[in-house]
C-alpha positions as CSV (number, residue, x, y, z in Angstrom):
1,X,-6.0,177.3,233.9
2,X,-8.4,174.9,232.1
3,X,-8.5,174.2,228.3
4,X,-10.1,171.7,226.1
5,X,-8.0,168.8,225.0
6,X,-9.6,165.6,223.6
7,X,-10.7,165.2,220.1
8,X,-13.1,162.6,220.4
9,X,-14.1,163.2,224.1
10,X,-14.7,166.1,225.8
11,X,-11.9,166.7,228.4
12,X,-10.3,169.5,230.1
13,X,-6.3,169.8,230.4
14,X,-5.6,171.3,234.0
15,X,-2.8,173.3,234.6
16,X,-1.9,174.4,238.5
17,X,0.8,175.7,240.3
18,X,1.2,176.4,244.3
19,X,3.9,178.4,245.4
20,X,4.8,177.9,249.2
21,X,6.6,180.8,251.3
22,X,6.3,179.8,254.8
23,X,6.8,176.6,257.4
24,X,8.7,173.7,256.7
25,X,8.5,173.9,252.3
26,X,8.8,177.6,252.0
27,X,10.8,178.3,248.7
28,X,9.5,175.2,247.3
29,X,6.7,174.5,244.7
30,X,4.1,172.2,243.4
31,X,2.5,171.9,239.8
32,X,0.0,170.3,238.7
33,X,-0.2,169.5,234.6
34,X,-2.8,167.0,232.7
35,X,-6.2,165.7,231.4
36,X,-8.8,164.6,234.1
37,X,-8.5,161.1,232.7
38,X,-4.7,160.2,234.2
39,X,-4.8,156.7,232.9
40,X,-1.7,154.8,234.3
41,X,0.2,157.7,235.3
42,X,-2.6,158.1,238.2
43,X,-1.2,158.9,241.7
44,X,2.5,159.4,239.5
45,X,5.2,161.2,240.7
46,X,8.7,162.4,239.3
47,X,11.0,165.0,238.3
48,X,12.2,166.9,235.4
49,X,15.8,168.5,235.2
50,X,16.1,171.1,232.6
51,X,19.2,172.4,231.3
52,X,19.7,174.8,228.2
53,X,21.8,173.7,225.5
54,X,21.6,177.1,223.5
55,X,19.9,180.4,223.2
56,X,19.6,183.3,220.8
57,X,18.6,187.0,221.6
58,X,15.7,186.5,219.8
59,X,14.2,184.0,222.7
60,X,14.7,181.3,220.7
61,X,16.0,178.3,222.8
62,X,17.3,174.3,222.4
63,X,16.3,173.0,225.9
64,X,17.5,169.5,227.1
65,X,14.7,168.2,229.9
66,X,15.2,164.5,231.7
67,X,12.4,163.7,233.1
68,X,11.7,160.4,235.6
69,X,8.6,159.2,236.7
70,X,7.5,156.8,239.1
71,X,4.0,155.4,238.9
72,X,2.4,152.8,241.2
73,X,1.4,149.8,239.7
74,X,-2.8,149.3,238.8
């Protein structure tokens, strides 16, 4: 999925996600979220662990997410 995301540049927001179901990382995934221009989070990796504080039957939802990243140094 791309979209437009800048307001005084033109830039596209990227959005991809790869699902592996065989060999060595079958059941495991890999997404792929952000502007072409990465800035110092270039080459970044990390984690998020989400955990729901509370939800409604309407869909409405209070999620919690802590996220760490490690990015190399410029």
């Amino acid at each position: 999925m791309y979209a437009a995301a800048g307001r005084s540049e033109i830039s596209l927001l990227m959005s991809m996600s790869y699902g592996f179901t065989d060999g060595d990382y079958d059941g495991s995934s890999l997404s792929i979220v952000g502007r072409n221009r990465t800035g110092v989070f270039r080459m970044a990796r990390g984690y998020a662990v989400i955990k729901t504080v509370s939800a409604n039957a309407r869909g409405d939802a209070v999620v919690h997410y802590n996220v760490t990243v490690y990015a190399p140094r410029l």
